[in-house]
MDAnalysis code that builds the backbone (N, CA, C; Angstrom):
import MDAnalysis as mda
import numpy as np

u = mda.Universe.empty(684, n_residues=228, atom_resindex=np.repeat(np.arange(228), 3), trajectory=True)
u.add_TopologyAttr("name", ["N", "CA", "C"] * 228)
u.add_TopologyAttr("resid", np.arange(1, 229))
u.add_TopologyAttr("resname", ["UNK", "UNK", "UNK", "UNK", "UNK", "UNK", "UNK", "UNK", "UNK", "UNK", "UNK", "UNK", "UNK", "UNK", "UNK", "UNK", "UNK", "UNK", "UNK", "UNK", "UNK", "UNK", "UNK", "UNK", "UNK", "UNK", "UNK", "UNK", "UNK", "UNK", "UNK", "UNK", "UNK", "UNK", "UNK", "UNK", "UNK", "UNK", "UNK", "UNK", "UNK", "UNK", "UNK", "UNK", "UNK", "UNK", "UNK", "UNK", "UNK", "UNK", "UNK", "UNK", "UNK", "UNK", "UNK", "UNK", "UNK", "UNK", "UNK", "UNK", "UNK", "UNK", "UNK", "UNK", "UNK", "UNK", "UNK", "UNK", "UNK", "UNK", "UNK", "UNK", "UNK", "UNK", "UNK", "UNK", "UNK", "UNK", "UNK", "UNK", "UNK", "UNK", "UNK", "UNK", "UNK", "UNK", "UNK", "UNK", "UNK", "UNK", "UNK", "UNK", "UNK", "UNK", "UNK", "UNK", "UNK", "UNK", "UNK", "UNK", "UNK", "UNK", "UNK", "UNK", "UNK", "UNK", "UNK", "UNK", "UNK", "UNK", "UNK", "UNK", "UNK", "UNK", "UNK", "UNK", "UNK", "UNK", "UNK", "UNK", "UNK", "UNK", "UNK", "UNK", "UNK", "UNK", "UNK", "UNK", "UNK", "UNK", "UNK", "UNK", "UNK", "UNK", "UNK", "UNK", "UNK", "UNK", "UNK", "UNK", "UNK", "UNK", "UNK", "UNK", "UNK", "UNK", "UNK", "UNK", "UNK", "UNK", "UNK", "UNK", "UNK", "UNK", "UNK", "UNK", "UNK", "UNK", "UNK", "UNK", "UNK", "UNK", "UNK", "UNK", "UNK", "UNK", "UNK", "UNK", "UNK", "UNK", "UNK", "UNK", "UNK", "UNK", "UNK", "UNK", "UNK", "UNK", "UNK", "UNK", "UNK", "UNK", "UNK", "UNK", "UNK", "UNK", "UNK", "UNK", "UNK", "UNK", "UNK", "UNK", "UNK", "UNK", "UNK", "UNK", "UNK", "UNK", "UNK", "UNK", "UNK", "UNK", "UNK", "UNK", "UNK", "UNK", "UNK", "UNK", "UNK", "UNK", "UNK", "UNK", "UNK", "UNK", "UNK", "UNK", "UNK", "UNK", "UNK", "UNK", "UNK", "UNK", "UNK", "UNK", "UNK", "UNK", "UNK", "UNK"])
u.atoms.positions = np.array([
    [0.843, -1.201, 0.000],
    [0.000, 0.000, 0.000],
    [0.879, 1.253, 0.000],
    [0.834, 2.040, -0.760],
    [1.257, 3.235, -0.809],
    [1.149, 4.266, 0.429],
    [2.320, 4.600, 1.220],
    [1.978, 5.782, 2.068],
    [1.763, 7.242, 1.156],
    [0.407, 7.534, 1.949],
    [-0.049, 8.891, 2.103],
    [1.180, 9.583, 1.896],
    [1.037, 10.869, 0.964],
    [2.112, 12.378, 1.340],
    [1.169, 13.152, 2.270],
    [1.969, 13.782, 3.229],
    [1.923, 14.244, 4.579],
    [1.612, 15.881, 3.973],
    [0.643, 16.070, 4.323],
    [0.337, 18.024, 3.941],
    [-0.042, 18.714, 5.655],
    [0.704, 20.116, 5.895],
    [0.194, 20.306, 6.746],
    [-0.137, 21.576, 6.561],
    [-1.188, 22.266, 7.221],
    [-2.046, 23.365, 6.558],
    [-1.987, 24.536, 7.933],
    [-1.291, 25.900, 8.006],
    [-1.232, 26.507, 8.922],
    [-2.120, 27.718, 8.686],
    [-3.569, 27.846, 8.898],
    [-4.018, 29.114, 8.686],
    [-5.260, 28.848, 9.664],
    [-5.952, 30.389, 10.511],
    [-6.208, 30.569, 11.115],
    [-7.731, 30.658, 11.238],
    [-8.180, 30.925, 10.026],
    [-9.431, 30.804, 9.345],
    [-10.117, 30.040, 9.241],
    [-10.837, 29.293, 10.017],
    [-11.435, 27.635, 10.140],
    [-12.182, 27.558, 9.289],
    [-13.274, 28.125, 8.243],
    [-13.701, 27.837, 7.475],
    [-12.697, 27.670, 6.279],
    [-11.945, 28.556, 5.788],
    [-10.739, 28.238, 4.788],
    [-10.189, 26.897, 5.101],
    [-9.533, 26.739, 6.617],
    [-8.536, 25.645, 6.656],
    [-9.161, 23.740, 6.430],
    [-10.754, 24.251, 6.910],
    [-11.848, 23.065, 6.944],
    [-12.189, 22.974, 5.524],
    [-12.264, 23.816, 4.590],
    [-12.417, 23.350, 3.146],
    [-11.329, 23.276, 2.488],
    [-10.271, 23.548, 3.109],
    [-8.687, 22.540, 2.227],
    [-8.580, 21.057, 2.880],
    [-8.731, 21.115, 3.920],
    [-8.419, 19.812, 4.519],
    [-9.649, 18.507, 3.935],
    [-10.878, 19.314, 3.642],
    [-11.913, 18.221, 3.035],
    [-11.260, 17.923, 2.199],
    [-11.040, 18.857, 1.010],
    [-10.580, 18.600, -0.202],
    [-9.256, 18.212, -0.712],
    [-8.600, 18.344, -0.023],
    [-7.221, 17.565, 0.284],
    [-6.833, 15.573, 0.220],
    [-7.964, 15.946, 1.674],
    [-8.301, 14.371, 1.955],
    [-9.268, 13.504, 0.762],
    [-9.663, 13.877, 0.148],
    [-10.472, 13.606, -0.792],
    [-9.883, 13.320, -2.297],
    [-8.855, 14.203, -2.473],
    [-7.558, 13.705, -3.113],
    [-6.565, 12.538, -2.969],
    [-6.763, 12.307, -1.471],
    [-5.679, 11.314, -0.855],
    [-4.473, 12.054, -0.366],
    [-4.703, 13.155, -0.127],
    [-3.625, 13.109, 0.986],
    [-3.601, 13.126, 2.423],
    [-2.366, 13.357, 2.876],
    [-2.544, 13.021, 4.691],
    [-2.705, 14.143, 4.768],
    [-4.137, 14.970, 5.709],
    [-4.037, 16.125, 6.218],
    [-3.627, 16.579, 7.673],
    [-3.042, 17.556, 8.202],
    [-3.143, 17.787, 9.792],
    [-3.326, 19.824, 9.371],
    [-3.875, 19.962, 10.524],
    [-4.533, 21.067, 10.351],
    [-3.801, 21.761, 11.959],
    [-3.291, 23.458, 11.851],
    [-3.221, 23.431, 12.906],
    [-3.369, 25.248, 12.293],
    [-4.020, 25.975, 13.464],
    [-4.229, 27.650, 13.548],
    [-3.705, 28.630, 14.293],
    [-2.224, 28.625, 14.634],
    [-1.225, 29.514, 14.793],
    [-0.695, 29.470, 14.371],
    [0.720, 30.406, 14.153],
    [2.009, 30.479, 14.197],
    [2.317, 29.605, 15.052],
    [2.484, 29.598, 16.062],
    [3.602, 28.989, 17.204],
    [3.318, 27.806, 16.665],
    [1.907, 26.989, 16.557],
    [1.382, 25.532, 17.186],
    [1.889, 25.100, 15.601],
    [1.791, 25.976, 14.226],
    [2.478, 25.831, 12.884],
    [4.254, 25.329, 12.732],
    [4.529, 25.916, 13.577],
    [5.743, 25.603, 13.420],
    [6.568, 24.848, 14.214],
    [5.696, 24.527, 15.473],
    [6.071, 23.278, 16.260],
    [5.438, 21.645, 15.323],
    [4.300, 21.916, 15.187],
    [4.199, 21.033, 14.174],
    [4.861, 20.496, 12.978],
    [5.679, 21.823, 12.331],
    [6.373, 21.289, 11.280],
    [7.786, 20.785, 11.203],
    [8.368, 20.894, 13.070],
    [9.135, 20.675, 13.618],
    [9.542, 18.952, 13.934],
    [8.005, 18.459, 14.661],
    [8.096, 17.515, 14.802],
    [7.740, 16.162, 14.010],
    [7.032, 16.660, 12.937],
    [7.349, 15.290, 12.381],
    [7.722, 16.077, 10.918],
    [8.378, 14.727, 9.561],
    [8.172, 15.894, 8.232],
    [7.175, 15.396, 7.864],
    [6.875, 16.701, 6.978],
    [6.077, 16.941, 6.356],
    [6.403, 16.916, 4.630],
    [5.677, 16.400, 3.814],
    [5.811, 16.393, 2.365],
    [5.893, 17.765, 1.713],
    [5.050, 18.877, 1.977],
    [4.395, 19.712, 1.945],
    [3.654, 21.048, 3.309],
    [3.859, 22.460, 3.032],
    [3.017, 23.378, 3.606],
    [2.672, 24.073, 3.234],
    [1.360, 24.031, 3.486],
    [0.491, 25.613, 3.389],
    [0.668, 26.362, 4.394],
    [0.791, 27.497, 3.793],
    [1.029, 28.291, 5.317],
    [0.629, 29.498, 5.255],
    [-0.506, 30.350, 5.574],
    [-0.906, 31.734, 5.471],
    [0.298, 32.809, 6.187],
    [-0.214, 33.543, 5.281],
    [0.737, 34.831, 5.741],
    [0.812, 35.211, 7.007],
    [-0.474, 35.767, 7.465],
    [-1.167, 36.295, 8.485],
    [-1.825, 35.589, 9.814],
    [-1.076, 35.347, 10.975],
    [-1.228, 34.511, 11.653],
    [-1.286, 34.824, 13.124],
    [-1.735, 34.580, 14.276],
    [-1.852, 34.386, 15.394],
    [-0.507, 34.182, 16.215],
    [0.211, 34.884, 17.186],
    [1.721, 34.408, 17.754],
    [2.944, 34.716, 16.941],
    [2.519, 34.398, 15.422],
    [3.707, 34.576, 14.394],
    [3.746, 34.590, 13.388],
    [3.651, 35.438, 12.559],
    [3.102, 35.536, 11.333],
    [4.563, 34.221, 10.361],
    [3.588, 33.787, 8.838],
    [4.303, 33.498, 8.440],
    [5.290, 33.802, 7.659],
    [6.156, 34.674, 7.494],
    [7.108, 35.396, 7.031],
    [8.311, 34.200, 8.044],
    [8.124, 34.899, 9.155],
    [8.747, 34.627, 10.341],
    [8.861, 32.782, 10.550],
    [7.767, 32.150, 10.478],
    [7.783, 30.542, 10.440],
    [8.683, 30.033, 9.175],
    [8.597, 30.805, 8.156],
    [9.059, 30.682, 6.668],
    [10.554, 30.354, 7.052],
    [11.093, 31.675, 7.643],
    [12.428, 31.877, 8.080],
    [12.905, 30.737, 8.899],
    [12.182, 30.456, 10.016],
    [12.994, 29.602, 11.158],
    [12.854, 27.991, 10.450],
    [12.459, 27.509, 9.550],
    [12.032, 26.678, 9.373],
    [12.981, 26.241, 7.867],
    [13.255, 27.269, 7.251],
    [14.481, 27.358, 6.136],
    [15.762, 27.202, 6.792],
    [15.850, 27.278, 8.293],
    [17.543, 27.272, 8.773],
    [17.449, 25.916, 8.970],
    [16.491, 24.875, 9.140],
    [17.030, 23.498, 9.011],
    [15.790, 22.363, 7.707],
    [15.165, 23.116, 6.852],
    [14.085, 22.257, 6.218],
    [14.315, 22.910, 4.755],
    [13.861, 21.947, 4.207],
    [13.762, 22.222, 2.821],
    [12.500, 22.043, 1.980],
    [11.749, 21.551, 3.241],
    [10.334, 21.209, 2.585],
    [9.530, 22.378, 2.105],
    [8.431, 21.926, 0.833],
    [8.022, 22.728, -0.061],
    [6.963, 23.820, 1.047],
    [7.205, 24.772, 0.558],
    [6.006, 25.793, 1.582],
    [5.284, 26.488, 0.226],
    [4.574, 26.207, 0.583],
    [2.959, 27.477, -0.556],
    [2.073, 28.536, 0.535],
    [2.977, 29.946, -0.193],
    [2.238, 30.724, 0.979],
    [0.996, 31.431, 0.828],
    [-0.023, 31.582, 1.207],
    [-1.169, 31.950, 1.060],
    [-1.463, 33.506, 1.691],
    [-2.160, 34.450, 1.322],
    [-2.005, 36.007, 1.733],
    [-2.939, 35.956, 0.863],
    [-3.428, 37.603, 1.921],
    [-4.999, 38.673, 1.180],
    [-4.458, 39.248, 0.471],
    [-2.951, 39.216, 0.495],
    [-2.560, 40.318, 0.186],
    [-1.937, 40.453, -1.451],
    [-2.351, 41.356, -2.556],
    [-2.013, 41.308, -3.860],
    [-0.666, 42.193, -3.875],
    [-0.258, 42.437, -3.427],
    [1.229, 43.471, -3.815],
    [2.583, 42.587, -4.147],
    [2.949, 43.247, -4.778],
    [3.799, 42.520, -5.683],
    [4.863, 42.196, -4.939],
    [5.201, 43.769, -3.625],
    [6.164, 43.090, -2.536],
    [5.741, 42.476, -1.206],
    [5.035, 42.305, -1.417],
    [4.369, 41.112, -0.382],
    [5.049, 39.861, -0.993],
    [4.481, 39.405, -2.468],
    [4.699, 38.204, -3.037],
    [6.412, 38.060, -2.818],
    [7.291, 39.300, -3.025],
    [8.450, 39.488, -2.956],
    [8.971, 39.130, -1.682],
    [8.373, 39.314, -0.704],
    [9.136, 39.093, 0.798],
    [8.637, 37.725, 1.550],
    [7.502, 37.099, 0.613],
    [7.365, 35.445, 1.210],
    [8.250, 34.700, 0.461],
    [8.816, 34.873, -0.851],
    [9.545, 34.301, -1.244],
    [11.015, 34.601, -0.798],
    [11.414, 36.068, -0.555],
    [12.787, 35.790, -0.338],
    [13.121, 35.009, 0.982],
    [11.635, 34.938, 2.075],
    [11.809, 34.124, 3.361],
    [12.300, 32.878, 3.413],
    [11.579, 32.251, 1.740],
    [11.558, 30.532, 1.306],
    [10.860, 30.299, 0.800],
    [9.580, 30.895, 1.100],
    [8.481, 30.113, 0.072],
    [8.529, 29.650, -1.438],
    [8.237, 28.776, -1.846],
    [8.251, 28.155, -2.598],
    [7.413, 28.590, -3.465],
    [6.378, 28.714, -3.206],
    [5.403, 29.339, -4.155],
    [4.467, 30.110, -3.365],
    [3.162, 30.835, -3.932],
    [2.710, 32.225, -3.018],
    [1.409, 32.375, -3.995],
    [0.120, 32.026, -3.533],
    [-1.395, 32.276, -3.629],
    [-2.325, 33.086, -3.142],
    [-2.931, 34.181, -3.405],
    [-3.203, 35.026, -3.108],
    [-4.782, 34.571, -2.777],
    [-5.638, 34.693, -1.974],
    [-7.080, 34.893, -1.540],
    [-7.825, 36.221, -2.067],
    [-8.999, 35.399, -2.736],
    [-9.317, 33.788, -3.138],
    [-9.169, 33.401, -3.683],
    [-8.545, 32.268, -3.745],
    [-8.228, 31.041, -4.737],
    [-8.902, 30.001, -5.256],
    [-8.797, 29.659, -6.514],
    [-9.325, 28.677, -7.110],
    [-8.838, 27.070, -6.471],
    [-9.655, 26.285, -6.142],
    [-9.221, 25.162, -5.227],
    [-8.595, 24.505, -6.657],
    [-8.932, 23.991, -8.006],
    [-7.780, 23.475, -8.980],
    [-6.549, 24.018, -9.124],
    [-6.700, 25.709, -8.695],
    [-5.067, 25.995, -8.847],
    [-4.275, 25.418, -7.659],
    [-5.127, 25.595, -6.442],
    [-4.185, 25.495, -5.284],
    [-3.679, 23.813, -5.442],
    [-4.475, 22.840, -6.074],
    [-4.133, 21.114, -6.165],
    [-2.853, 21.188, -7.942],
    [-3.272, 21.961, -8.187],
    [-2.331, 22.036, -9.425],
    [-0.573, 22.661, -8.647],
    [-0.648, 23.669, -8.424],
    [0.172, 23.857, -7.442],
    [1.106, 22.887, -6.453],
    [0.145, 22.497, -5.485],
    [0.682, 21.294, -4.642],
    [1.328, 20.360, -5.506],
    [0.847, 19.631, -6.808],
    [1.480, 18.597, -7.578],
    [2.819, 19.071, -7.919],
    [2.797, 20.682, -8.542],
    [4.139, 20.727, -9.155],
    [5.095, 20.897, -8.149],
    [4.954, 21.163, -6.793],
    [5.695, 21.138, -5.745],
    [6.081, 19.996, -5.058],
    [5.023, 18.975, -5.137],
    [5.360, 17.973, -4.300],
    [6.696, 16.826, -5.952],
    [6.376, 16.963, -7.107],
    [7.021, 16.404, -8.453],
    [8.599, 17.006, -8.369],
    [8.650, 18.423, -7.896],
    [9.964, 19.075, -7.646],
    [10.577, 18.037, -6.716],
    [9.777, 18.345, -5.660],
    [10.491, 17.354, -4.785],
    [10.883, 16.168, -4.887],
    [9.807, 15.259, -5.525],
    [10.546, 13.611, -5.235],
    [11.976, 14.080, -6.239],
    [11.768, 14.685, -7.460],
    [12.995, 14.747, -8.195],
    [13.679, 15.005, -7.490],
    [13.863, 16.349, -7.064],
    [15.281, 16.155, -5.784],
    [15.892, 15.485, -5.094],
    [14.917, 14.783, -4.213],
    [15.151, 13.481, -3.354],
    [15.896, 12.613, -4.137],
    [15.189, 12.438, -5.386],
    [15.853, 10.981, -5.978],
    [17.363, 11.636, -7.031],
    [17.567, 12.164, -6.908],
    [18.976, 13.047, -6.877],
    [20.088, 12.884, -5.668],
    [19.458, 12.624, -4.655],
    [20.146, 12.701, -3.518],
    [20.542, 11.424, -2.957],
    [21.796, 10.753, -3.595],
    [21.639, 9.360, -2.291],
    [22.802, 9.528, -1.073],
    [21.809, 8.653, -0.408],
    [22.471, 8.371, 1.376],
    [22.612, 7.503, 1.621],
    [23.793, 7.334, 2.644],
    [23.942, 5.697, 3.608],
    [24.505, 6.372, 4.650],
    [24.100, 6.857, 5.814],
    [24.520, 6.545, 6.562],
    [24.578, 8.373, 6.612],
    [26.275, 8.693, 7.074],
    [26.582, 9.896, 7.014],
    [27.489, 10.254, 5.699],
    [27.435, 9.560, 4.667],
    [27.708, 9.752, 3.378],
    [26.629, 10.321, 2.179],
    [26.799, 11.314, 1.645],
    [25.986, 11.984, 0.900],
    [26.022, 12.364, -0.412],
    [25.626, 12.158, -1.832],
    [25.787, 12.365, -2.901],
    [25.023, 12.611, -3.731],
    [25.256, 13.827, -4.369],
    [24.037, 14.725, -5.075],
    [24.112, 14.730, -6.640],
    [23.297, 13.724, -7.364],
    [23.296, 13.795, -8.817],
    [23.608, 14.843, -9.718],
    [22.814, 15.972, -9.025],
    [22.610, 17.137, -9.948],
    [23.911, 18.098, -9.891],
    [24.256, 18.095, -8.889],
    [25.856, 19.018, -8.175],
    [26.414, 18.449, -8.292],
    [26.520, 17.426, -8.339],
    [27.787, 16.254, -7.853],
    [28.798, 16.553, -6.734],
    [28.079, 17.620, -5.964],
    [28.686, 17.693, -4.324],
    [28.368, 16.643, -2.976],
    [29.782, 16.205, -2.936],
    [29.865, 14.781, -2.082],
    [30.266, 15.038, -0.322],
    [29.591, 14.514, 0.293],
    [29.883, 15.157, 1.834],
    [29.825, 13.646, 2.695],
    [30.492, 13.826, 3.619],
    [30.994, 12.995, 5.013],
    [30.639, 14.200, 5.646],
    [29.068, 13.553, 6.759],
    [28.619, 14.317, 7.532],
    [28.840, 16.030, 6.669],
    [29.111, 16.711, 7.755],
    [29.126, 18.353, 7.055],
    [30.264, 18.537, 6.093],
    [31.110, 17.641, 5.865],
    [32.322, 18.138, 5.284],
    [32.278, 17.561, 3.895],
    [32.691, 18.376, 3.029],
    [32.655, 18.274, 1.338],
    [34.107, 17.575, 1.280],
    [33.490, 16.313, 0.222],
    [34.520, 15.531, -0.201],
    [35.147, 15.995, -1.815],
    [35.824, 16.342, -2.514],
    [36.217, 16.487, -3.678],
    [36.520, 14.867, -4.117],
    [36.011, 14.680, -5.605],
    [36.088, 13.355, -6.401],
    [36.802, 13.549, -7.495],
    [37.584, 13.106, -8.726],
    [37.677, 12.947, -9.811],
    [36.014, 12.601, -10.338],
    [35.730, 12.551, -11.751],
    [34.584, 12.025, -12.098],
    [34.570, 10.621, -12.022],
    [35.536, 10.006, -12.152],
    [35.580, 8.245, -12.216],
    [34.901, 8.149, -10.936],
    [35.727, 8.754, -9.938],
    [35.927, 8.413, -8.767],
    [33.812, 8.313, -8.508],
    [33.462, 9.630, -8.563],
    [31.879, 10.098, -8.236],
    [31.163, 8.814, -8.798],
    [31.503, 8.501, -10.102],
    [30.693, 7.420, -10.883],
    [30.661, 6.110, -10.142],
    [32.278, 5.754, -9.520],
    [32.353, 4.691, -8.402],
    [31.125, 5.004, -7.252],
    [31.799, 5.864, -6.833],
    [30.779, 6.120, -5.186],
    [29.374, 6.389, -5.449],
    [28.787, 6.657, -6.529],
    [27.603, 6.411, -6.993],
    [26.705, 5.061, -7.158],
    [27.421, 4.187, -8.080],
    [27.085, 3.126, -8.149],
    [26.681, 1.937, -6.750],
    [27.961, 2.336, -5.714],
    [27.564, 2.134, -4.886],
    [26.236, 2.293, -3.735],
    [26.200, 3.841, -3.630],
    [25.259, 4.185, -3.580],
    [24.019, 3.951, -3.844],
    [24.125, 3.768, -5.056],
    [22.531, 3.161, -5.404],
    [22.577, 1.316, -5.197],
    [23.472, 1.005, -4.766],
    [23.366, -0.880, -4.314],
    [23.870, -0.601, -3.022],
    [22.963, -0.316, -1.854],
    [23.492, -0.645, -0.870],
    [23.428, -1.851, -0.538],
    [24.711, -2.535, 0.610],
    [24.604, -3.467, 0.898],
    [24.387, -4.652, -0.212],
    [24.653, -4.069, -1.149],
    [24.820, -5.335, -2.275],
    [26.246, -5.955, -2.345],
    [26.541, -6.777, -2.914],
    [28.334, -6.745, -3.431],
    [28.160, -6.906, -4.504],
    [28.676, -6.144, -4.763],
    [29.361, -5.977, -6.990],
    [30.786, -6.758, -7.326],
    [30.211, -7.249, -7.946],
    [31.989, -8.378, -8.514],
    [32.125, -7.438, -9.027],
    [33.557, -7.338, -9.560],
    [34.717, -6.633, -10.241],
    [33.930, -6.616, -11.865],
    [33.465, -7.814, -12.538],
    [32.572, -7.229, -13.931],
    [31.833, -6.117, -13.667],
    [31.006, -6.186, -12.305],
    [29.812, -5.627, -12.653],
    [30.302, -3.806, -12.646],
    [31.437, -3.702, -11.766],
    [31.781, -2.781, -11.700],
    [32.791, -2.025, -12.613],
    [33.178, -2.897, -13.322],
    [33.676, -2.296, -14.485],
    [32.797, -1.933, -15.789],
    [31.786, -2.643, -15.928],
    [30.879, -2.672, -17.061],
    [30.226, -1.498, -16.716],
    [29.694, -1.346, -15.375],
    [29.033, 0.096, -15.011],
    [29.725, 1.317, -14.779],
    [30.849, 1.385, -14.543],
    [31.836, 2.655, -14.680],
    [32.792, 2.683, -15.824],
    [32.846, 1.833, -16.251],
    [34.362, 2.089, -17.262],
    [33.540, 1.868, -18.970],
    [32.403, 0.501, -18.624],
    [32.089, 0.264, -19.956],
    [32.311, -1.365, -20.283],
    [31.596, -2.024, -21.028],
    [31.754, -3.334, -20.818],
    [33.235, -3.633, -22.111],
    [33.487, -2.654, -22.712],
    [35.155, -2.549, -23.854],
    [35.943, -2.029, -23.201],
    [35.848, -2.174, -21.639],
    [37.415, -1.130, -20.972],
    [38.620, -2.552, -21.237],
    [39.405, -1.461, -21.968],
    [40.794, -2.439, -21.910],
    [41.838, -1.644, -21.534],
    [41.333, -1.705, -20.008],
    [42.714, -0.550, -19.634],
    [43.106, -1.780, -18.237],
    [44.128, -1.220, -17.211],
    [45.045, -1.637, -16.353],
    [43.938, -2.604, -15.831],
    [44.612, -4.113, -15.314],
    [43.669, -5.171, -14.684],
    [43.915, -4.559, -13.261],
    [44.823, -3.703, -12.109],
    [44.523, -2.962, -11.127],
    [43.340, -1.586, -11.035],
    [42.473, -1.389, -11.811],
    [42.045, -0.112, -12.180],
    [41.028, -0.252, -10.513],
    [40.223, -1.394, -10.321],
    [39.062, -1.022, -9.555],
    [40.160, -0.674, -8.226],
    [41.334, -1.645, -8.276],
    [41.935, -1.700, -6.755],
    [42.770, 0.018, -6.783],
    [43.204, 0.465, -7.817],
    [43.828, 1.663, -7.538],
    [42.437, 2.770, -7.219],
    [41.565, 2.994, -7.803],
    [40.161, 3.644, -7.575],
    [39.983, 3.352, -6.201],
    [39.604, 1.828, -5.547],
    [38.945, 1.759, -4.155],
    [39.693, 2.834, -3.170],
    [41.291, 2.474, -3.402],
    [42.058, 2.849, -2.390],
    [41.912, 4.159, -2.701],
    [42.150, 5.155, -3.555],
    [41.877, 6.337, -3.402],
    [40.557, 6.820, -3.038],
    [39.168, 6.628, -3.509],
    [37.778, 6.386, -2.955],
    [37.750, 6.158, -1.421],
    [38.653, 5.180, -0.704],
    [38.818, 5.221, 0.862],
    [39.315, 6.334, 1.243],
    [40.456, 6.440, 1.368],
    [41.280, 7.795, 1.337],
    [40.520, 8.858, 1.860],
    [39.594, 9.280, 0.375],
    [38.752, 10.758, 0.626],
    [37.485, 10.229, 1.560],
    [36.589, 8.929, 1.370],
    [35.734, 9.543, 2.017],
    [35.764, 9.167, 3.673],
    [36.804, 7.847, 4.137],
    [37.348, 7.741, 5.282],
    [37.853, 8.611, 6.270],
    [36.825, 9.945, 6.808],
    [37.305, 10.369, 7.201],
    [37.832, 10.334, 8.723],
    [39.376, 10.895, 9.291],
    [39.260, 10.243, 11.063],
    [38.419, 10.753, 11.768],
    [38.007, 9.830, 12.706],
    [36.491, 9.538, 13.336],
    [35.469, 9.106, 12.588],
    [35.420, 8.602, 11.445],
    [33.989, 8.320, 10.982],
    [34.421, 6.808, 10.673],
    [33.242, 5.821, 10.354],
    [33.405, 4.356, 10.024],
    [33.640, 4.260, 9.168],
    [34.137, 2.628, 8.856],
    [34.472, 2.299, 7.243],
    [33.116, 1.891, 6.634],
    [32.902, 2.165, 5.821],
    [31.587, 2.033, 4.917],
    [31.729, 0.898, 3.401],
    [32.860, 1.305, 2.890],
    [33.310, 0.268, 1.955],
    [34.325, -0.680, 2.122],
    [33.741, -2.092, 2.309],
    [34.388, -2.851, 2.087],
    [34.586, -4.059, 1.327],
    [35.999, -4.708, 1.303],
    [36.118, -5.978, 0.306],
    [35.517, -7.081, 0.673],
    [34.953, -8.044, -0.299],
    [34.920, -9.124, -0.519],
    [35.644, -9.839, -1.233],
    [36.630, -10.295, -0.251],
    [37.583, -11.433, -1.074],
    [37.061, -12.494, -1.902],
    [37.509, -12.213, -3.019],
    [37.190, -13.327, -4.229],
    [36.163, -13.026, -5.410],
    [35.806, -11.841, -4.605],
    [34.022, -11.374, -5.390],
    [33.805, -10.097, -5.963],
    [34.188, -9.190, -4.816],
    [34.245, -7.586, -5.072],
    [34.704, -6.827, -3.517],
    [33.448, -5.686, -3.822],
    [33.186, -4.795, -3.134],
    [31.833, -4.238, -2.603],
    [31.812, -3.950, -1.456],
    [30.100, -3.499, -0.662],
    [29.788, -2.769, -0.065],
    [29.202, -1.675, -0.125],
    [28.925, -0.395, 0.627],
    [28.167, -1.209, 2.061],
    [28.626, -0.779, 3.503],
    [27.544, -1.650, 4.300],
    [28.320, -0.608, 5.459],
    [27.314, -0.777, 6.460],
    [27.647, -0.256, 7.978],
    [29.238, -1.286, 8.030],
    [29.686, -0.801, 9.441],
    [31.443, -0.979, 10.007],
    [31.010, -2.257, 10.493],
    [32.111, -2.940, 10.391],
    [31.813, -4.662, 10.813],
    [31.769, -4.443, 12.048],
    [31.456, -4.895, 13.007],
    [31.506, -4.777, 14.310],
    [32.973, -5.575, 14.914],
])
């Protein structure tokens, strides 16, 4: 069964927030509904969220302000909602973070048209992004990090730590890993994967952190948690 995407809806207006949340849910998504600032942004704190709506104009804290505190550690999509038509209004929810910005009243197909192209941004991103652990690698940048710290790659090198990446915990014989980085006609050095690993350790081994790649004698190589 498919999990629900998680929407959470911060506006103060119970008739507004009660006819997104019908119509939301009715779409299939997960709704939670909450009508402050404060109780908005503790909410979006504690669990994630796929998605927010979030009105401008709010109770405790307006959202300008939630926009802000919530951009110093989230990246999740925000759609900001306002009475307000001025062009620097639209200007100052976005430079907060918002993602996108709907003015009242709104057409309920724009606001679900909307949500799609925000929530489609996202999985793309995500699936741009792979992880194991405290190792991090970004398709689109090709900026590579151990925990906070940026790793520099050759391109071979990225194409290695990629592949991995996407087989965790698999082991790749030495074909498979040549056919997928080099090409199934590489006729270059029979040391190529072993000179690559060892430099690939090197950078992303950093001191204090675990070993993440290791050998399989006879077979290959396997991205996996530190042997114990």
């Amino acid at each position: 069964m498919t999990q629900k995407q998680q929407i959470l809806i911060v506006e103060d207006e119970h008739e507004i927030s009660r006819f997104m949340e019908l119509e939301l849910q009715c779409e299939g998504y997960e709704v939670t509904v909450v009508h402050s600032g404060m109780k908005g942004l503790m909410a979006a704190r504690e669990k994630p969220f796929d998605l927010i709506i979030l009105d401008r104009m709010l109770p405790e804290m307006d959202g300008i302000e939630i926009c802000r505190r919530l951009r110093q550690s989230s990246d999740v999509p925000i759609i900001m909602l306002t009475a307000k038509s001025e062009v620097l209004e639209r200007v100052e929810g976005l430079d907060a973070g918002a993602n996108d910005y709907l003015v009242k009243p709104f057409y309920l197909e724009e606001l679900l048209a909307r949500i799609r192209t925000q929530l489609r941004l996202r999985q793309s991103t995500l699936k741009a992004q792979l992880t194991f652990q405290d190792l991090s690698l970004d398709l689109q940048t090709r900026e590579v990090k151990r925990g906070t710290t940026l790793v520099s790659l050759s391109p071979k090198e990225f194409d290695l730590l990629s592949l991995f990446l996407q087989n965790p915990r698999h082991v790749l014989s030495r074909d498979q890993i040549i056919t997928k980085v080099w090409g199934w006609d590489f006729e270059g050095q029979d040391n190529v994967i072993e000179v690559y690993m060892h430099s690939l350790r090197e950078k992303i081994e950093l001191p204090g952190t675990a070993k993440l790649l290791h050998t399989v004698r006879g077979v290959g190589y396997v991205l996996k948690e530190a042997q114990a």
